[in-house]
Every structure is written in C-alpha cells, then in structure tokens.
C-alpha positions, 0 to 999 in steps of 0.5 A: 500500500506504500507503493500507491502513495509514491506513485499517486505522489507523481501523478501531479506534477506529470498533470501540470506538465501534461496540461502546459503541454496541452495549452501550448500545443499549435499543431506543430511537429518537429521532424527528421527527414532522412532523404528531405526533396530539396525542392519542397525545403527551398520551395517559395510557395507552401508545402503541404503533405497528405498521407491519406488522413483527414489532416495535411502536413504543411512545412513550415519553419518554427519561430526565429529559430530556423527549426524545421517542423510541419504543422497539422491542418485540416483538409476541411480548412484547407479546402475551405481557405483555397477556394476563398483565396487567389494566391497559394502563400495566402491559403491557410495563412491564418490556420488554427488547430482544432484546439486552437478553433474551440479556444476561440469559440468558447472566448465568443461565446463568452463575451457579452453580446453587444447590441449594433 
C-alpha cells in the first residue's frame, strides 16, 4: 500500500506538465527527414503533405529559430481557405488547430453580446 502513495505522489506534477503541454500545443511537429526533396525545403510557395488522413502536413519553419517542423491542418480548412483565396502563400495563412478553433469559440461565446 506504500507503493500507491509514491506513485499517486507523481501523478501531479506529470498533470501540470501534461496540461502546459496541452495549452501550448499549435499543431506543430518537429521532424527528421532522412532523404528531405530539396525542392519542397527551398520551395517559395507552401508545402503541404497528405498521407491519406483527414489532416495535411504543411512545412513550415518554427519561430526565429530556423527549426524545421510541419504543422497539422485540416483538409476541411484547407479546402475551405483555397477556394476563398487567389494566391497559394495566402491559403491557410491564418490556420488554427482544432484546439486552437474551440479556444476561440468558447472566448465568443463568452463575451457579452453587444447590441449594433
């Protein structure tokens, strides 16, 4: 029975690191590509991988620090984004992660309604 207040003792500081992770996530993934196409690396104009689910990958670089990562997207969005937009780098240019679009869901529902 010793063993299970040691081990309860643990849970709580591996919920608060789990929760900061969860609040900080923004879809993006860090990789390492073996043989990388040089062309999609250097490529001007957004990259985006499908691998067949209901989510693309698209290359980006991760803040200033140069690191490369992809970010997860939704088809749906990005469907959506290409058929509003005339210019490829303006599609998805504001993309937001499932988590990221019921954060600011909640945030609307929240405010008060203002009468216009």
């Amino acid at each position: 029975m010793g063993n299970s207040t040691g081990s309860s003792a643990g849970l709580a500081p591996r919920r608060i690191i789990r929760d900061e992770v969860l609040f900080a996530y923004r879809g993006h993934h860090q990789f390492d590509w073996v043989r990388p196409r040089q062309t999609w690396l250097e490529a001007a104009s957004p990259v985006y991988i499908d691998l067949g689910e209901d989510y693309l990958l698209k290359m980006e670089t991760y803040d200033d620090s140069g690191l490369p990562c992809v970010r997860v997207v939704m088809k749906r969005d990005f469907v959506a984004s290409a058929m509003e937009e005339t210019d490829a780098r303006s599609v998805l240019r504001y993309a937001v992660t499932k988590r990221e679009a019921e954060e600011q869901a909640r945030a609307r529902a929240a405010r008060p309604e203002t009468g216009a």
